[in-house]
C-alpha positions as CSV (number, residue, x, y, z in Angstrom):
1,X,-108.1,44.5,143.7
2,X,-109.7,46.5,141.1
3,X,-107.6,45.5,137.7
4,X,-109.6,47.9,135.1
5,X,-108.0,50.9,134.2
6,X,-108.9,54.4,135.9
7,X,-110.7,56.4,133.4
8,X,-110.1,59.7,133.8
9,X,-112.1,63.3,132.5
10,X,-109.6,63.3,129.7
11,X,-109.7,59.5,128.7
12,X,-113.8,60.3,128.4
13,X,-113.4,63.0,126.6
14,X,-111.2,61.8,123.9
15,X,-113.8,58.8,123.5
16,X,-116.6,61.0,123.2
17,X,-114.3,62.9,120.5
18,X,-114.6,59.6,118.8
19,X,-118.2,59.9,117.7
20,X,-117.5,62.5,115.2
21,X,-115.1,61.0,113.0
22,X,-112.3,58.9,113.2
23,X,-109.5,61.4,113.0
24,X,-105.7,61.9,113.7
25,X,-104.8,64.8,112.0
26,X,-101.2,66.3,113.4
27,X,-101.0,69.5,111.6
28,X,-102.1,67.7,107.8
29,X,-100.4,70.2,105.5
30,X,-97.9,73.0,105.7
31,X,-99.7,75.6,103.9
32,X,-102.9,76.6,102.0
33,X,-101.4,76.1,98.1
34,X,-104.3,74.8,96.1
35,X,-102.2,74.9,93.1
36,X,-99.6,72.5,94.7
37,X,-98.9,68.8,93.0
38,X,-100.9,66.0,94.7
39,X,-100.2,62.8,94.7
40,X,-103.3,59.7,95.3
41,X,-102.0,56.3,96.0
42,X,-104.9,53.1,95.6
43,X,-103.8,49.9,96.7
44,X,-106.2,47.1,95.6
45,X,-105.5,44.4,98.6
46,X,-106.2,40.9,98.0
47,X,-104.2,40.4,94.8
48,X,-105.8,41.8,92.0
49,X,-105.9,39.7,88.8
50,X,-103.6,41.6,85.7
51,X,-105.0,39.3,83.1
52,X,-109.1,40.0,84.0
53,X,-108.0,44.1,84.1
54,X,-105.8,44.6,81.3
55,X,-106.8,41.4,79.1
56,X,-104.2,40.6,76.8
57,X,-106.9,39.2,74.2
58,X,-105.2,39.1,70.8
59,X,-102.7,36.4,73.2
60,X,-103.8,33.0,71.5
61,X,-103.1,31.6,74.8
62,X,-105.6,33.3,77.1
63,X,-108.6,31.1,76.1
64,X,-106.7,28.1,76.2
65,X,-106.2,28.7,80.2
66,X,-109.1,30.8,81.1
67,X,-112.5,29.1,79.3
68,X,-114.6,30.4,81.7
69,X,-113.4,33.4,83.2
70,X,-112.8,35.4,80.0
71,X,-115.3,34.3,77.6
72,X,-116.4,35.4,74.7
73,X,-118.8,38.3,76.0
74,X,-116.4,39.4,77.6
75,X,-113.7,40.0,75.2
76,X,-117.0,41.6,72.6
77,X,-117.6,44.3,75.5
78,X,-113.8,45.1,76.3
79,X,-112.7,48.8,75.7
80,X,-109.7,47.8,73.1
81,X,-106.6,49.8,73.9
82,X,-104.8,48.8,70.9
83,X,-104.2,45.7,68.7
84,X,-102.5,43.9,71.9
85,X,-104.9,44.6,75.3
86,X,-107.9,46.1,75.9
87,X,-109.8,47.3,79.4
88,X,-112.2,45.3,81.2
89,X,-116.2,46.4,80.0
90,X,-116.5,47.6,83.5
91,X,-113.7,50.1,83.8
92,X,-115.3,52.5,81.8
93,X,-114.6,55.6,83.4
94,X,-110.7,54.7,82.7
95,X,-111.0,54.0,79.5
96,X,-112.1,57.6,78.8
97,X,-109.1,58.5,80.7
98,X,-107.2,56.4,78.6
99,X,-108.4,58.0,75.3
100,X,-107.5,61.4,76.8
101,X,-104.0,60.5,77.2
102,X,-104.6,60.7,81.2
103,X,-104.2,57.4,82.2
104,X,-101.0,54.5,81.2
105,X,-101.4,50.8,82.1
106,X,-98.7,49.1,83.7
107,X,-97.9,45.9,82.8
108,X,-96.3,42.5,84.0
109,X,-95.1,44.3,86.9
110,X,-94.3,43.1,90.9
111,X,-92.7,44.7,93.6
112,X,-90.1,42.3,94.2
113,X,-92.1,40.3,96.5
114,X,-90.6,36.3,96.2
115,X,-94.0,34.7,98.0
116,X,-97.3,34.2,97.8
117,X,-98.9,35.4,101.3
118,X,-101.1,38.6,101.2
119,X,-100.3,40.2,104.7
120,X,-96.2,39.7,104.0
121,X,-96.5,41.1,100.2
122,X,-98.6,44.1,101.6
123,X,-96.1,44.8,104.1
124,X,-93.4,44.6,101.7
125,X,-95.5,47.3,99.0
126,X,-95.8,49.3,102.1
127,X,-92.4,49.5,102.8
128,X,-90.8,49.6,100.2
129,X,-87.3,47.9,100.8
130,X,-85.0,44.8,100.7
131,X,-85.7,43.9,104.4
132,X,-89.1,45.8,104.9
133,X,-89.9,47.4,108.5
134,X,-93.0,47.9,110.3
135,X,-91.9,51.5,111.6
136,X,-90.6,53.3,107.8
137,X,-93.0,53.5,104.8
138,X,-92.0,54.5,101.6
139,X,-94.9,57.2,102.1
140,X,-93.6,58.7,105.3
141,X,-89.7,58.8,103.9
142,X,-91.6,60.4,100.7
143,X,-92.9,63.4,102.7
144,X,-89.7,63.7,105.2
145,X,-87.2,63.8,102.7
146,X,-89.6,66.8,100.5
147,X,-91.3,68.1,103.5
148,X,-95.3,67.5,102.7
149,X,-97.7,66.0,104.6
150,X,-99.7,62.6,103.9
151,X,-102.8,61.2,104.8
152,X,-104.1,57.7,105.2
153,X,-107.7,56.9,104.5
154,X,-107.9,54.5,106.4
155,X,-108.8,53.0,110.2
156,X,-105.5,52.4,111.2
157,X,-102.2,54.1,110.3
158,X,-101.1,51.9,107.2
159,X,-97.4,50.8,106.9
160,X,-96.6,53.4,104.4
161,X,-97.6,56.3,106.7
162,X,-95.1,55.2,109.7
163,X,-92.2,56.6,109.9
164,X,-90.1,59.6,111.2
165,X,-92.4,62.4,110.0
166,X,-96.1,62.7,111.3
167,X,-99.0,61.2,109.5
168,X,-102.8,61.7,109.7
169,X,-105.4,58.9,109.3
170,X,-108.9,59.7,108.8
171,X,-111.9,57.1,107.8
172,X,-116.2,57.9,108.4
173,X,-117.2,56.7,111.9
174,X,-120.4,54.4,112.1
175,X,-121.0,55.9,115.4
176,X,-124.1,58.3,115.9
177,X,-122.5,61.8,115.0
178,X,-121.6,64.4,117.7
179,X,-124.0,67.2,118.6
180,X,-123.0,71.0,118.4
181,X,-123.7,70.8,122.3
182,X,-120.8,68.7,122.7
183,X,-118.2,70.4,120.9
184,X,-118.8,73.1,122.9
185,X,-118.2,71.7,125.7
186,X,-115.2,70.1,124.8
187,X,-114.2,73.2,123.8
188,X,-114.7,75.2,127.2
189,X,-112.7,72.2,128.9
190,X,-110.0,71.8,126.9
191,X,-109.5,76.3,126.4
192,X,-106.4,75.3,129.0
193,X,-105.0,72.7,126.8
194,X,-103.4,73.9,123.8
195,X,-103.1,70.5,122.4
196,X,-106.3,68.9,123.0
197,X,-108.0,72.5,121.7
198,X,-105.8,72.1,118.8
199,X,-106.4,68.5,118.0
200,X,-110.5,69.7,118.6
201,X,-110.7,72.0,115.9
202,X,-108.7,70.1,113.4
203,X,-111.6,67.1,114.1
204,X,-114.2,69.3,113.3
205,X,-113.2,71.4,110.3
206,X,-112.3,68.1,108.7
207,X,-116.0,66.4,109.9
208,X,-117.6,69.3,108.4
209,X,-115.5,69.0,105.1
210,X,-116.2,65.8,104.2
211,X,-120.0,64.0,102.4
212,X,-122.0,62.7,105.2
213,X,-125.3,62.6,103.2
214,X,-124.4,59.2,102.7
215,X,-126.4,56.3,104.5
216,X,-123.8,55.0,107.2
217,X,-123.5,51.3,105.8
218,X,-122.1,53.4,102.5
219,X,-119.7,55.7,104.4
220,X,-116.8,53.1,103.8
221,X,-117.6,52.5,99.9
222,X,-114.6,53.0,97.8
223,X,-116.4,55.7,95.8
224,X,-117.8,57.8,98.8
225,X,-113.8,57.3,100.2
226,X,-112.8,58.6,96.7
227,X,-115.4,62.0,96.6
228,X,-114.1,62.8,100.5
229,X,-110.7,62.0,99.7
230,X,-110.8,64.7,97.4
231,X,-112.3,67.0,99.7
232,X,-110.0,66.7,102.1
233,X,-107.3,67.4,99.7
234,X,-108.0,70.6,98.6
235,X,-109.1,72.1,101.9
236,X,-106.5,74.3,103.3
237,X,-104.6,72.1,105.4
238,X,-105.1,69.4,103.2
239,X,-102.3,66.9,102.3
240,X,-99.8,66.9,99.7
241,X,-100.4,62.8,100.0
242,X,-103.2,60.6,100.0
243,X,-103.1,56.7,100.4
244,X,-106.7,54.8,99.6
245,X,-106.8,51.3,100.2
246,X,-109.8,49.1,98.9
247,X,-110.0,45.6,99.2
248,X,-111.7,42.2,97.9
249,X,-109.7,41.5,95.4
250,X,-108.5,37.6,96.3
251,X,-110.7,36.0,93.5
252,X,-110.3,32.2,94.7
253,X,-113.7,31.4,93.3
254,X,-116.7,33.1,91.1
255,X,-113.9,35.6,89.8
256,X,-116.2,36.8,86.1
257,X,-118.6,37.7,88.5
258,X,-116.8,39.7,91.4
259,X,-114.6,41.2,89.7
260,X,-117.5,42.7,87.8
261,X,-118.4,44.6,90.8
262,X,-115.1,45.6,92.1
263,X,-114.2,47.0,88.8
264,X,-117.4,48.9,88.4
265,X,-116.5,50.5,91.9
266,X,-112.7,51.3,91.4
267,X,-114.3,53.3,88.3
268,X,-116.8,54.9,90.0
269,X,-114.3,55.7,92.6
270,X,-111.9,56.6,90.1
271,X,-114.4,58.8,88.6
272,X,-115.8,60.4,92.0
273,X,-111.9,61.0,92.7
274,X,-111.2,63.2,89.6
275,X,-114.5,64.7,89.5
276,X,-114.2,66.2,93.3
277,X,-110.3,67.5,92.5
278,X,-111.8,69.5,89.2
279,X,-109.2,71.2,87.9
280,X,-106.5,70.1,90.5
281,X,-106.6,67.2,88.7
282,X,-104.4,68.1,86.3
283,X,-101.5,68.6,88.9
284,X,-102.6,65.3,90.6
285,X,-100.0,62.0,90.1
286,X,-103.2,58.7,90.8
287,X,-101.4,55.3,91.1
288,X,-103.2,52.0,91.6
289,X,-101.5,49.1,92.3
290,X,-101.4,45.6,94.1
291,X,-99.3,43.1,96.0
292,X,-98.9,40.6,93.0
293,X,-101.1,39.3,90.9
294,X,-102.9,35.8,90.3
295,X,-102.1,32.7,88.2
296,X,-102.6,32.4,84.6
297,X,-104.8,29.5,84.1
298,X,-108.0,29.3,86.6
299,X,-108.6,26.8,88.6
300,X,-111.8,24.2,89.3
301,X,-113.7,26.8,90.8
302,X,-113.8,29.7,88.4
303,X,-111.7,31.7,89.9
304,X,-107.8,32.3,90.0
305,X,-104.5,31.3,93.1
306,X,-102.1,33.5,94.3
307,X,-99.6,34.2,91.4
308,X,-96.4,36.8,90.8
309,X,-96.7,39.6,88.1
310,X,-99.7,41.6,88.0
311,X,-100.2,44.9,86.8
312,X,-100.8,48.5,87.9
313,X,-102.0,52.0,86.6
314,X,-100.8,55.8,86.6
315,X,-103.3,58.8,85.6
316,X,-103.3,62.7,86.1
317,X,-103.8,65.2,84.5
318,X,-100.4,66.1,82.9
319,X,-99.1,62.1,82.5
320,X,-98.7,61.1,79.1
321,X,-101.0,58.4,78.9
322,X,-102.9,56.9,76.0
323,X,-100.6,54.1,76.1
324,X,-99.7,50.8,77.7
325,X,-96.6,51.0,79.5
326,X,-94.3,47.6,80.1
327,X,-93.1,44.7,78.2
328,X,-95.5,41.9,77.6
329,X,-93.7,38.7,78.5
330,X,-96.6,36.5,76.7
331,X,-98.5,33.3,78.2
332,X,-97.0,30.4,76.5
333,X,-95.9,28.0,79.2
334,X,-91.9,28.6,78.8
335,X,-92.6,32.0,79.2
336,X,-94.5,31.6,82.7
337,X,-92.8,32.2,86.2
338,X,-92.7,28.9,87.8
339,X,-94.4,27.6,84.7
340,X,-98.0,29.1,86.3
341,X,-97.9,33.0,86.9
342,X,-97.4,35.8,84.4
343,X,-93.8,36.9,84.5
344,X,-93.0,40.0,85.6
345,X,-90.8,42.2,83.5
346,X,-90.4,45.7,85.9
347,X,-90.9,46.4,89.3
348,X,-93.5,48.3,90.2
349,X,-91.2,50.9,92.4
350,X,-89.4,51.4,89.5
351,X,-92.4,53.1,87.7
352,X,-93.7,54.5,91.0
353,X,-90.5,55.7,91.9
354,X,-90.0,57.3,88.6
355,X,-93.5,58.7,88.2
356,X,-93.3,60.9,91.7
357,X,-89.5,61.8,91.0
358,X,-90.7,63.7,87.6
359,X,-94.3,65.2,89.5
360,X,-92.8,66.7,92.6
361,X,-88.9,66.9,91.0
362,X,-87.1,65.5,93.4
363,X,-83.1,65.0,93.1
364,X,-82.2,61.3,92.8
365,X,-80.9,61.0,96.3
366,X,-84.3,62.2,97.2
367,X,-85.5,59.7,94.7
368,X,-83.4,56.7,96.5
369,X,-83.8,57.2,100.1
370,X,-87.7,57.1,99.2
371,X,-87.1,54.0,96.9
372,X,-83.9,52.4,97.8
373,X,-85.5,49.5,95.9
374,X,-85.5,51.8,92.7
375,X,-82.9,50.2,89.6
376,X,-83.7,52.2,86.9
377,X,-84.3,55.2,85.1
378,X,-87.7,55.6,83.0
379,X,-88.2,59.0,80.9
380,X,-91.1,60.6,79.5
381,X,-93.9,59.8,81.8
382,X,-95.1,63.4,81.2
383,X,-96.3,65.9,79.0
């Protein structure tokens, strides 16, 4: 008995498809308004460290529990925010931001999250509520209850995409790219399929929209995602929604030095991001943010553990920035969760929450049926 599947003419040519980009883009947007409010969301997966980001350096405490992580040079090179934190030396690009008033640090902030495993404190960022589901995230209740579109940059429809309302996912193949020869083919084959036809020229316009003059090993960097992220949101079908994911940020070990790098590419991406929405940027809501954050005092092998608060960034355009945002619970030990990890003050979905309610003006039962986990009000996030 012959157990492999049949492949049939349709099965081969959705493979083939393949080759040009991975795609799934159901009808991204519902109009062609490039003056419409855009909203990016970054989530930095692997726990990113609060205290290495936004170093709270005038806290006597931090040297007593990080000697080696946060040394001296690195405190010199900072980019002071004010008399309490200042910016890692790396995170340039934001710290401009933050001198224009475009950019607010978040923190001591969690989502709510009680442990410490990665995948289950993703899932529950993703979704968003008390008992979080694998089928509705926040995203997808986001554009079903204001009717926009979303778009995950990513292999794999992320949590926050599922839902009710359709989602697109797109991410830059590594396979050898499709020749003109073969779209046309597919294109006389599938002229009796409206859907397929459909679904064909969607692929294309959006392979020939974003940068390919990258080298393939480069496709997935954070920064080229960034520059075609932005592409992709200003072409006419573009979405109203964007969800970026990068990842390396579980710093068990050799933390001064990888976190070098990843901050240097956050910026860059950061950077790339703003640069490719030009003016658009000022009607663009960026938020950055993680599944909790790391403990307070490293450990024996220069790095940090998995810990509780952490904290998390907003920028646009039209925020009113310039400021850190959040109350500072301090480091000395009565004042640590668990007597190890920063203690968080706010929830993340209550400044996230918040933040898109004021962009895109949604009513509050908007507001809660998106964040059900919301509890509070918080004024004045813009200009």
């Amino acid at each position: 008995m012959n157990t492999h599947p049949k492949i049939t003419r349709r099965h081969f040519l959705q493979a083939s498809l393949a080759s040009a980009t991975y795609l799934s883009l159901p009808a991204i947007a519902k109009g062609a308004n490039k003056q419409k409010k855009r909203i990016v969301w970054v989530v930095l997966r692997g726990a990113q460290d609060s205290l290495h980001t936004v170093i709270p350096y005038s806290d006597s405490c931090l040297s007593k529990y990080r000697p080696t992580i946060v040394d001296k040079e690195l405190l010199a090179h900072a980019h002071k925010l004010d008399k309490q934190f200042a910016l890692h030396p790396k995170l340039t690009s934001l710290s401009q931001l933050y001198q224009q008033g475009q950019l607010a640090p978040v923190v001591a902030v969690s989502s709510g999250y009680k442990g410490r495993s990665h995948f289950d404190g993703q899932d529950y960022l993703e979704s968003g509520q008390v008992k979080f589901a694998y089928d509705s995230g926040w995203i997808n209740r986001l554009i079903e209850s204001s009717h926009k579109s979303a778009l995950g940059v990513s292999k794999t429809m992320p949590i926050a995409l599922r839902g009710k309302e359709k989602a697109a996912t797109w991410y830059p193949s590594s396979l050898k790219s499709a020749s003109d020869d073969l779209y046309s083919a597919l294109q006389k084959m599938y002229q009796n399929d409206e859907r397929l036809l459909s679904s064909l020229k969607e692929g294309v316009a959006a392979n020939n929209l974003v940068d390919k003059s990258e080298q393939k090993k480069r496709a997935g960097s954070f920064v080229n995602l960034a520059k075609n992220t932005a592409k992709l949101m200003l072409a006419d079908n573009g979405p109203d929604v964007a969800m970026l994911e990068m990842n390396g940020w579980d710093t068990h070990n050799r933390q001064k030095q990888r976190l070098a790098t990843q901050f240097e590419q956050l910026d860059n991406g950061i950077a790339a991001l703003k640069a490719g929405l030009d003016q658009h940027w000022n009607d663009t809501l960026v938020i950055v943010s993680t599944e909790f954050g790391r403990t307070v005092k490293e450990n024996g092998t220069a790095g940090t553990d998995h810990g509780t608060a952490s904290c998390m960034f907003l920028a646009g355009g039209r925020l009113k920035g310039g400021r850190v945002l959040g109350t500072w619970p301090g480091l000395k030990e009565p004042d640590l969760f668990q007597g190890r990890d920063l203690m968080p003050t706010s929830n993340q979905f209550d400044w996230i929450g918040n933040a898109i309610a004021s962009h895109w003006q949604l009513s509050a039962g908007q507001t809660k049926q998106v964040f059900p986990l919301l509890d509070r009000a918080i004024p004045n996030l813009f200009g």
